[in-house]
Chimera marker file (.cmm) of the C-alpha trace (Angstrom):
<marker_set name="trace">
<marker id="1" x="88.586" y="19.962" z="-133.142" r="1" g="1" b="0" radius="0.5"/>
<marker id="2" x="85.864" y="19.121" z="-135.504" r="1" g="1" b="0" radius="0.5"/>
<marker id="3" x="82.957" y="21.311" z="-137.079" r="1" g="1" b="0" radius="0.5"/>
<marker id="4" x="80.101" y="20.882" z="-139.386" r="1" g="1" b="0" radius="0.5"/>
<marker id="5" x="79.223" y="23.254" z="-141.508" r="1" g="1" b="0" radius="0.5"/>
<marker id="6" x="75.677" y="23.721" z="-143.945" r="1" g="1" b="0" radius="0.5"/>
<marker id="7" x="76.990" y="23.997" z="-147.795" r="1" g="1" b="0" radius="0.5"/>
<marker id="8" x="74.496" y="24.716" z="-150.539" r="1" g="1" b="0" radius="0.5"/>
<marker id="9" x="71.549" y="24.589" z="-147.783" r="1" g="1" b="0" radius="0.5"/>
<marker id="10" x="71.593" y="20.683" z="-148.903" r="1" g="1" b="0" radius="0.5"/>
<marker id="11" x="74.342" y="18.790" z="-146.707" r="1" g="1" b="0" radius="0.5"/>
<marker id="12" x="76.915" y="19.449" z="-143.730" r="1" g="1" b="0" radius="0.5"/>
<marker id="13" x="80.447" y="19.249" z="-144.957" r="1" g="1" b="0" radius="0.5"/>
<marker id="14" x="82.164" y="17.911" z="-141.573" r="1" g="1" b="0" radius="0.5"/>
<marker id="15" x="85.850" y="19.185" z="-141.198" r="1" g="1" b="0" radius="0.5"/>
<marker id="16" x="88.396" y="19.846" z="-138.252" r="1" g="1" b="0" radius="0.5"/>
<marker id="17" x="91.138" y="22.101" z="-137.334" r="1" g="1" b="0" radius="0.5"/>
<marker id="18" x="93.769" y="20.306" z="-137.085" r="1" g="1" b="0" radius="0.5"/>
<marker id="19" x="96.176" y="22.630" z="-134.915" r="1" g="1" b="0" radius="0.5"/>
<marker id="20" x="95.270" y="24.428" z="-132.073" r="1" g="1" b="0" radius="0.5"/>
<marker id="21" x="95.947" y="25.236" z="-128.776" r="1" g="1" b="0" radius="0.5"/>
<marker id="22" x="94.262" y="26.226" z="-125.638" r="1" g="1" b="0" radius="0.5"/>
<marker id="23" x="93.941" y="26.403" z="-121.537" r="1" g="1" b="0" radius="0.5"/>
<marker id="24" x="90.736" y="25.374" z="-119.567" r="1" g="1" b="0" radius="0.5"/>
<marker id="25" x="90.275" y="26.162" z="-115.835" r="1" g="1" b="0" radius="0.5"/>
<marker id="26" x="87.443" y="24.456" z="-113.872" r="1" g="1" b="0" radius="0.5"/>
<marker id="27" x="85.988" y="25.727" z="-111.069" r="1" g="1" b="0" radius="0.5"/>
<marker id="28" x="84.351" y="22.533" z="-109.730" r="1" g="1" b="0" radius="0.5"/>
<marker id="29" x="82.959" y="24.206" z="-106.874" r="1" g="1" b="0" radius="0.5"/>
<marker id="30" x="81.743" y="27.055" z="-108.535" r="1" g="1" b="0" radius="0.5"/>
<marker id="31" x="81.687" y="25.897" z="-112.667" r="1" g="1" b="0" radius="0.5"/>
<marker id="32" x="80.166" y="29.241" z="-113.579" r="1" g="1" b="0" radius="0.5"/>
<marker id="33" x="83.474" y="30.689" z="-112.687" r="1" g="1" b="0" radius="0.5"/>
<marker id="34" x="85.363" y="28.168" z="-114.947" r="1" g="1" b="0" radius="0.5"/>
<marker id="35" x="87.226" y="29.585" z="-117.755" r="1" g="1" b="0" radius="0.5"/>
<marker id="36" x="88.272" y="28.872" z="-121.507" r="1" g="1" b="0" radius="0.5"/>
<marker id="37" x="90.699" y="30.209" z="-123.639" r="1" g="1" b="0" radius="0.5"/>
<marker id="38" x="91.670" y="28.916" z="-127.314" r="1" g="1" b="0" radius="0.5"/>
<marker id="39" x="93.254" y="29.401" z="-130.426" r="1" g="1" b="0" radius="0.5"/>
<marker id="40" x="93.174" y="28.009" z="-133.854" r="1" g="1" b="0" radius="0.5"/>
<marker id="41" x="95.150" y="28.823" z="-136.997" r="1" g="1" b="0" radius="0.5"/>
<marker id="42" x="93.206" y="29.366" z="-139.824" r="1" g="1" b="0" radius="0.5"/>
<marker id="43" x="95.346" y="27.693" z="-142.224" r="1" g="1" b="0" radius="0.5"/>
<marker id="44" x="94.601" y="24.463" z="-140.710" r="1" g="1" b="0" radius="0.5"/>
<marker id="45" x="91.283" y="23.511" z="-142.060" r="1" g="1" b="0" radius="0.5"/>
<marker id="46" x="91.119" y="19.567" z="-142.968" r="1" g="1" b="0" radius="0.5"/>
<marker id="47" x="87.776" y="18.705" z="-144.578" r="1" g="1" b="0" radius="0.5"/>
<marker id="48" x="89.361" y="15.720" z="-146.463" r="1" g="1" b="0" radius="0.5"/>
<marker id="49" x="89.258" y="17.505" z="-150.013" r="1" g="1" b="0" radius="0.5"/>
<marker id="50" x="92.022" y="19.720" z="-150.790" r="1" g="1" b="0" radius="0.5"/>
<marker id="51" x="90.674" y="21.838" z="-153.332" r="1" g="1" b="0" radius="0.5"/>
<marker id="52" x="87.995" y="22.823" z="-150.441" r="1" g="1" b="0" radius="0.5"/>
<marker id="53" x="90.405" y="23.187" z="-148.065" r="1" g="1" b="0" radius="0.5"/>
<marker id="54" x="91.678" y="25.728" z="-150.294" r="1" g="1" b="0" radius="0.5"/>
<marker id="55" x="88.504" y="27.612" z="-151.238" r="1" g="1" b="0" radius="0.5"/>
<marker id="56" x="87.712" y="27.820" z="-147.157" r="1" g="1" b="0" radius="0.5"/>
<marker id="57" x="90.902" y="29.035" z="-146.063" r="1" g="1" b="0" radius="0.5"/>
<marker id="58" x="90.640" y="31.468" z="-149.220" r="1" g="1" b="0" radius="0.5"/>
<marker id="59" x="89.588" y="35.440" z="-149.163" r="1" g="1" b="0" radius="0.5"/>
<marker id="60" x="85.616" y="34.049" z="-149.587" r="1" g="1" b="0" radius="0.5"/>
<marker id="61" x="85.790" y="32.309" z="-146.048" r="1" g="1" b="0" radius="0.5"/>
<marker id="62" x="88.276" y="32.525" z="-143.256" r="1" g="1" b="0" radius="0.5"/>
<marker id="63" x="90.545" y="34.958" z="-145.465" r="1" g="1" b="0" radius="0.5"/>
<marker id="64" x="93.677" y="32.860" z="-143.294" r="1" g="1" b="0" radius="0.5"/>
<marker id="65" x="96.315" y="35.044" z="-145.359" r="1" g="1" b="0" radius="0.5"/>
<marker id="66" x="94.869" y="37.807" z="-143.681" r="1" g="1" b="0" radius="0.5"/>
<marker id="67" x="93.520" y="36.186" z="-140.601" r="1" g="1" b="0" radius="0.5"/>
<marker id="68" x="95.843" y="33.616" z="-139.384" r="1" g="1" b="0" radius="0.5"/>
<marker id="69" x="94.331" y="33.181" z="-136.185" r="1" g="1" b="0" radius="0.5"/>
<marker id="70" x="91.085" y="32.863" z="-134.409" r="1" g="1" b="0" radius="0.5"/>
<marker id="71" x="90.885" y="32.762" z="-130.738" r="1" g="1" b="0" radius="0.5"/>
<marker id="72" x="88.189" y="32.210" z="-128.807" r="1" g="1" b="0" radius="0.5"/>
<marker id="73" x="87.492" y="34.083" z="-124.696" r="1" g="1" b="0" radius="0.5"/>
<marker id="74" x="84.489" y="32.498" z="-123.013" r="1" g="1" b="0" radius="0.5"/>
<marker id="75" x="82.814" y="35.268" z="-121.316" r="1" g="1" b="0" radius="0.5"/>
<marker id="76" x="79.481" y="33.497" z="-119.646" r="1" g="1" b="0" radius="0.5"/>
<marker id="77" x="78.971" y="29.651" z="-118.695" r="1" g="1" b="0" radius="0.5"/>
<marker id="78" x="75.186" y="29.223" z="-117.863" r="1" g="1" b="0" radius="0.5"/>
<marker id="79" x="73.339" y="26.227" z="-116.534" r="1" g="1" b="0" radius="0.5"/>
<marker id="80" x="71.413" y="24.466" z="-118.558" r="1" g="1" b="0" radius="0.5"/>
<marker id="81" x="70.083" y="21.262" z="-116.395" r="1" g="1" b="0" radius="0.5"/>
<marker id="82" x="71.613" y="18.802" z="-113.721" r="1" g="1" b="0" radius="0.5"/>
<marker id="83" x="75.419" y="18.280" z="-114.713" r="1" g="1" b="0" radius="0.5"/>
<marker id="84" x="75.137" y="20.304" z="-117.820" r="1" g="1" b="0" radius="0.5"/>
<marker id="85" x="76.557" y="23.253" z="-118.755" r="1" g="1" b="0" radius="0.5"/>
<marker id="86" x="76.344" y="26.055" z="-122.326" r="1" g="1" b="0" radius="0.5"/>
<marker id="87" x="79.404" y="28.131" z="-122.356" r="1" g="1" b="0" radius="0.5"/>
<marker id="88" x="79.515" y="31.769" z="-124.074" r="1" g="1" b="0" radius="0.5"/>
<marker id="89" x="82.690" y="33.793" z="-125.347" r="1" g="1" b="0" radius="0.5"/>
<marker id="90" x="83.683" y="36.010" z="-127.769" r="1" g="1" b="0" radius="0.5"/>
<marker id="91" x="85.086" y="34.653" z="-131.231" r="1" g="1" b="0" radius="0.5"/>
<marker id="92" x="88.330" y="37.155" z="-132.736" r="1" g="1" b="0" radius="0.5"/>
<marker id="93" x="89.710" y="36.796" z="-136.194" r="1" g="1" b="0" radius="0.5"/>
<marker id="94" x="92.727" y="38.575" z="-136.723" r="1" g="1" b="0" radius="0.5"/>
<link id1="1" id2="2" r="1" g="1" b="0" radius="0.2"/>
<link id1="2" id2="3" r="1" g="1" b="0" radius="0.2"/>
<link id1="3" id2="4" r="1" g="1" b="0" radius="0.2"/>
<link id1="4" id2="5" r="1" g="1" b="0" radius="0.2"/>
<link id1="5" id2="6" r="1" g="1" b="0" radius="0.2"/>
<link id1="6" id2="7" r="1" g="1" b="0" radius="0.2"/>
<link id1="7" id2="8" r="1" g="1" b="0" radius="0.2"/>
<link id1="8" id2="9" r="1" g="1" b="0" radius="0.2"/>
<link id1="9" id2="10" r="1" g="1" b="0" radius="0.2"/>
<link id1="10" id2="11" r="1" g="1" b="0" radius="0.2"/>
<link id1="11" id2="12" r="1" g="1" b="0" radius="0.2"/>
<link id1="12" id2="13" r="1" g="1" b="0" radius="0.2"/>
<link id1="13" id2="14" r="1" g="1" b="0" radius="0.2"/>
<link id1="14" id2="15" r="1" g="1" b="0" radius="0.2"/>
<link id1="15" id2="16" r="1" g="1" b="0" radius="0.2"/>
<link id1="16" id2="17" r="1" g="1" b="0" radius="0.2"/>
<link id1="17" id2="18" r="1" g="1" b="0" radius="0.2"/>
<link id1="18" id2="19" r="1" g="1" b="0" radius="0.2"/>
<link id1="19" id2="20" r="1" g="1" b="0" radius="0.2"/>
<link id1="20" id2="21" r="1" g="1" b="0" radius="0.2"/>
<link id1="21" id2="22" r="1" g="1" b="0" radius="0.2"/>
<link id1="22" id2="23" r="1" g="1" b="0" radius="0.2"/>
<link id1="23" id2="24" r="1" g="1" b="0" radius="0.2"/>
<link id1="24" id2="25" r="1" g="1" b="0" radius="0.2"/>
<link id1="25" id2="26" r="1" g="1" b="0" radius="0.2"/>
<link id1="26" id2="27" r="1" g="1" b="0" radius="0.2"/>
<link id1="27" id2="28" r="1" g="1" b="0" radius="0.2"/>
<link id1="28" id2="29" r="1" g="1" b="0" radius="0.2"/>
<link id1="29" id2="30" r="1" g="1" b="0" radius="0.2"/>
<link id1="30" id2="31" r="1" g="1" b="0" radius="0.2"/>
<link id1="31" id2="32" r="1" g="1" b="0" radius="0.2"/>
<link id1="32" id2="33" r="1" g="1" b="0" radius="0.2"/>
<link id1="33" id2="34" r="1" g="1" b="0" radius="0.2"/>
<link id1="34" id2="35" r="1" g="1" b="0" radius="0.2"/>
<link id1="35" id2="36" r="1" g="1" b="0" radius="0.2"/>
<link id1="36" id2="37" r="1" g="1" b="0" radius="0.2"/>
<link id1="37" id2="38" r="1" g="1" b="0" radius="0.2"/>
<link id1="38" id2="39" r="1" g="1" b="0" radius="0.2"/>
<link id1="39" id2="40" r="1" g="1" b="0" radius="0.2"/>
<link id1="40" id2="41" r="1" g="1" b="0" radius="0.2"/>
<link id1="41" id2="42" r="1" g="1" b="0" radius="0.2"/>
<link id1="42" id2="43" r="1" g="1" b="0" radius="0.2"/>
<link id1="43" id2="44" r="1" g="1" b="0" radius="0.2"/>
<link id1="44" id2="45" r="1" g="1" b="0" radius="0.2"/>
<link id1="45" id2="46" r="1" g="1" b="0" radius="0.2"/>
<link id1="46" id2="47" r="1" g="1" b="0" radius="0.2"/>
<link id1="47" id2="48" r="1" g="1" b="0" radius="0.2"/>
<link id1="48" id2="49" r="1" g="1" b="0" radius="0.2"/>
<link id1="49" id2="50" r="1" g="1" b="0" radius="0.2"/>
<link id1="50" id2="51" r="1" g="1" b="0" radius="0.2"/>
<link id1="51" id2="52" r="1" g="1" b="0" radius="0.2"/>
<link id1="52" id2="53" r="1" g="1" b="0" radius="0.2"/>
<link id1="53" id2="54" r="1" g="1" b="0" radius="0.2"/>
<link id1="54" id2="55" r="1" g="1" b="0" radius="0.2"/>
<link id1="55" id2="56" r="1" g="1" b="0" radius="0.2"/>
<link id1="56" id2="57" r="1" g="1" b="0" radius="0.2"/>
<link id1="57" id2="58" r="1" g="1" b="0" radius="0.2"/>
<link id1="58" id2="59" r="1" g="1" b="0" radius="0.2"/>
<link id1="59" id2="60" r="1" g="1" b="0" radius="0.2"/>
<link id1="60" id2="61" r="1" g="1" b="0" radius="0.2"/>
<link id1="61" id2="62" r="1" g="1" b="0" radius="0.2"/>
<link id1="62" id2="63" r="1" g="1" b="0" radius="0.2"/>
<link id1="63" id2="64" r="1" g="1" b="0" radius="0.2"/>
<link id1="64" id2="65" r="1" g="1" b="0" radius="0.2"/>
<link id1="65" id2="66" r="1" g="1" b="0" radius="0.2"/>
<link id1="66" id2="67" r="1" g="1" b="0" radius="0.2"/>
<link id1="67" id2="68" r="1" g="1" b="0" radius="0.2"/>
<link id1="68" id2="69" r="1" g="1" b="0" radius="0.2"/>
<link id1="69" id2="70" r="1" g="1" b="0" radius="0.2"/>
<link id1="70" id2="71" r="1" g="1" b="0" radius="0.2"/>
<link id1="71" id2="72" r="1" g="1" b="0" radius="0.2"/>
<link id1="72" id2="73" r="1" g="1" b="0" radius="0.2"/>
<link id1="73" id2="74" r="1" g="1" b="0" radius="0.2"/>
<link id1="74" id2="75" r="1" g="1" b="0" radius="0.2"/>
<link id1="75" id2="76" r="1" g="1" b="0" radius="0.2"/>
<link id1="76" id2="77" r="1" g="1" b="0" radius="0.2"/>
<link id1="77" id2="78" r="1" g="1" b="0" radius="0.2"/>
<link id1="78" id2="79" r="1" g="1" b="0" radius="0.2"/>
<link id1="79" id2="80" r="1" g="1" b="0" radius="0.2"/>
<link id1="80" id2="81" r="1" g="1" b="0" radius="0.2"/>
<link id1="81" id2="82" r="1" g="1" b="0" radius="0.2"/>
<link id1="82" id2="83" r="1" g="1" b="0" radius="0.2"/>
<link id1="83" id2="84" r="1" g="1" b="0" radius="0.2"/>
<link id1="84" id2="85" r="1" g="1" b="0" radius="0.2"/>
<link id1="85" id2="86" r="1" g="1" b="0" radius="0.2"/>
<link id1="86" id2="87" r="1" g="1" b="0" radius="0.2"/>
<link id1="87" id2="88" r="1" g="1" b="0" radius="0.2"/>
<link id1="88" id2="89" r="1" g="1" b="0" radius="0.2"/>
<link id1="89" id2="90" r="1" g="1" b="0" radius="0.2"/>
<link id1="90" id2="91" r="1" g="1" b="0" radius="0.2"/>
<link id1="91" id2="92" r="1" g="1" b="0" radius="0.2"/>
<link id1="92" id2="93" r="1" g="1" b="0" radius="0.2"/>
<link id1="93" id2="94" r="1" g="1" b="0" radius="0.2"/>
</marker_set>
């Protein structure tokens, strides 16, 4: 599961999580009552540099020794044009 994030407010620093699990149920008939459910450990940040892998899993960004997990409930999916779709949720560290 990959991310980009804005460092330094002069580049994205692309990384993934590489561990996570998580259950999807589609409501084809009906896709704003589909549902999402996932969760990520902290401590498995890949952004191809170690020594920033450390810094971002440190106390000054995820904090994974005292947040190993972040899950993620989608609360709202909303249509946003023909077969497209923005989904909404609630993010938990902890």
């Amino acid at each position: 599961m990959g991310f980009p994030v804005r460092c330094g407010m002069v580049t994205n620093v692309r990384g993934k999580f590489t561990a996570f699990e998580g259950i999807l149920k589609l409501d084809g008939k009906c896709p704003a009552r589909s549902e999402a459910y996932l969760s990520v450990p902290t401590c498995s940040v890949d952004t191809c540099f170690p020594e920033r892998d450390v810094h971002v899993t440190g106390p000054d960004f995820l904090n994974a020794a005292a947040f190993p997990l972040m899950s993620f409930r989608s609360g709202a999916i909303l249509h946003a044009g023909q077969d497209h779709f923005r989904m909404a949720g609630y993010l938990k560290a902890g």
